[in-house]
C-alpha atoms as one frame of an Amber mdcrd trajectory, in Angstrom:
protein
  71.662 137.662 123.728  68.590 138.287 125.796  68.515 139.634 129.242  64.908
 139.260 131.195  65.069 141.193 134.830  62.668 140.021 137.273  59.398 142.491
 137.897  60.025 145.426 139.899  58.197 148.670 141.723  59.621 152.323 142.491
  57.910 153.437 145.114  57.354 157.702 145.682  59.455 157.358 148.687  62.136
 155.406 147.183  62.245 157.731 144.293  62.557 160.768 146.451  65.210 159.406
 148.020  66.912 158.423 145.376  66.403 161.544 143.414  67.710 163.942 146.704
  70.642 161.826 146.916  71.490 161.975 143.211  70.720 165.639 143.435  72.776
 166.199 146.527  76.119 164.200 144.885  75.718 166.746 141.355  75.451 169.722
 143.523  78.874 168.330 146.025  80.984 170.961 144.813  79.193 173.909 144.963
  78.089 173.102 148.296  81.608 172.853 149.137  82.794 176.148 147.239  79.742
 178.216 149.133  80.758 176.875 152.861  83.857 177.631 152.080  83.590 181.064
 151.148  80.920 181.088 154.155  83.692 180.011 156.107  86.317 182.387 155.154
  84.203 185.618 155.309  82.418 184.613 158.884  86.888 184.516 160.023  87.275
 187.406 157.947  84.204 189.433 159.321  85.112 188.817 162.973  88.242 190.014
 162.277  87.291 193.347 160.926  84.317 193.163 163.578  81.896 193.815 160.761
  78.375 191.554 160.331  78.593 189.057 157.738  76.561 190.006 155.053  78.467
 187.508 152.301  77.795 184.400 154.979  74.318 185.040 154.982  74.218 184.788
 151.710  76.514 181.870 150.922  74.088 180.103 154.091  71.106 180.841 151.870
  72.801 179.688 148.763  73.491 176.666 150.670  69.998 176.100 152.161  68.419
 176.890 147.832  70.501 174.108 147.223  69.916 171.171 149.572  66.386 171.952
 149.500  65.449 172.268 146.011  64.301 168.697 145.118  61.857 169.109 147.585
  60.630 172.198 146.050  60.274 170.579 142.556  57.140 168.907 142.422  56.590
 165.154 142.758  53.150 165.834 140.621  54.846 166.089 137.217  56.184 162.856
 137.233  54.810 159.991 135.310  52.464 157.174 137.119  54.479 154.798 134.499
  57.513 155.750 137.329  55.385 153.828 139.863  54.067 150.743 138.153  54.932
 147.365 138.102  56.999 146.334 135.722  60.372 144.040 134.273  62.598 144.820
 131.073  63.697 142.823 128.204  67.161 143.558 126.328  69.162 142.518 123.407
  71.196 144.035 121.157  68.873 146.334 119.180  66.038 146.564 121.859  65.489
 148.196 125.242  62.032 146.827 125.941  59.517 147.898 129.339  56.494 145.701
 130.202  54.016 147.587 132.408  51.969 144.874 134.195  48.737 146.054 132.794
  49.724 145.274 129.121  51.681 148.289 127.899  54.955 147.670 126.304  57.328
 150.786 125.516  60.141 149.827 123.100  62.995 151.871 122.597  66.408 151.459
 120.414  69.412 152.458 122.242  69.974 155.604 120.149  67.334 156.837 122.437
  69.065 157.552 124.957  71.581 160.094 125.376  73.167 158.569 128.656  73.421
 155.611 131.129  74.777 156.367 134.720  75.765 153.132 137.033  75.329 153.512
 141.177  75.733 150.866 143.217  71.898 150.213 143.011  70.409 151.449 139.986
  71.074 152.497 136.791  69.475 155.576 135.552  68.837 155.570 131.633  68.091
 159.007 130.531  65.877 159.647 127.425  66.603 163.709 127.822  68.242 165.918
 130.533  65.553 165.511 133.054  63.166 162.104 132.079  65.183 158.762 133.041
  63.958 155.126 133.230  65.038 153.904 136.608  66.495 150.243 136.503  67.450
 148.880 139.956  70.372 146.004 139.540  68.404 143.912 142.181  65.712 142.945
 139.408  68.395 141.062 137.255  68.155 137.161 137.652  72.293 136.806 138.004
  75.999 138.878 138.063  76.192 136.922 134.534  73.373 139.529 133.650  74.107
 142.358 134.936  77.742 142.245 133.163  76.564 140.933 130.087  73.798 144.353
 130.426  77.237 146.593 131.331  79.144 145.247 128.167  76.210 145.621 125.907
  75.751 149.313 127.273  79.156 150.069 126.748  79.275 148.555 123.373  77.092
 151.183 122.256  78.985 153.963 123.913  76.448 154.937 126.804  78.093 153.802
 129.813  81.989 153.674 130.833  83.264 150.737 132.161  86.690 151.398 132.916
């Protein structure tokens, strides 16, 4: 079984937004926690008429969160990130063509984990370096759940 996608390109923009939302869903409950304690101690400070040290500090918390992917630096990341390029798979093989000759190969024991949005699929190779696959560069739905089954025949993605 071998699945071709079509050629695709990330663009910086693209992957800043994609990486802020990602960011933004992993960091959902803690952002709820802190304006929720913000909330309670701004009630329970005009209550005792006092100034709100604790909301200040949950706002900050708050404002470190949301903002830090735009504090990391876009620098460190990889030109390969911005190339054009399609992917070959089969059982044994996830294979990258860069469209100015490079091929990167890699077995599936590679990587440690495979998470499925509704437009991507992000294929990390450690905690913080992914290959970004978008699910409009496959050909057909036949592929892309042929791709799922394989992925979760080898234990890195959870269909059900």
């Amino acid at each position: 079984m071998q699945i071709k996608t079509k050629t695709f390109n990330l663009t910086v923009k693209e992957f800043r937004r994609i990486l802020n939302i990602d960011h933004l869903k992993r960091m959902r409950f803690l952002l709820i926690l802190f304006s929720a304690i913000a909330l309670l101690n701004l009630f329970l400070a005009i209550i005792a008429g006092e100034f709100p040290w604790t909301v200040i500090f949950c706002l900050l918390l708050i404002a470190y969160y949301v903002y830090l992917p735009f504090i990391v630096s876009m620098k460190r990341q990889p030109k390969l990130n911005f190339i054009n390029r399609y992917c070959e798979f089969d059982e044994n093989f996830f294979t990258v063509f860069y469209e100015y000759g490079s091929i990167v190969k890699l077995k599936y024991e590679h990587f440690m984990k495979v998470i499925k949005r509704s437009e991507y699929y992000f294929l990390y190779t450690s905690l913080a370096q992914f290959h970004y696959l978008p699910i409009s560069a496959f050909e057909t739905e036949k592929d892309i759940h042929r791709f799922d089954l394989l992925l979760e025949g080898k234990q890195l993605l959870k269909l059900w």
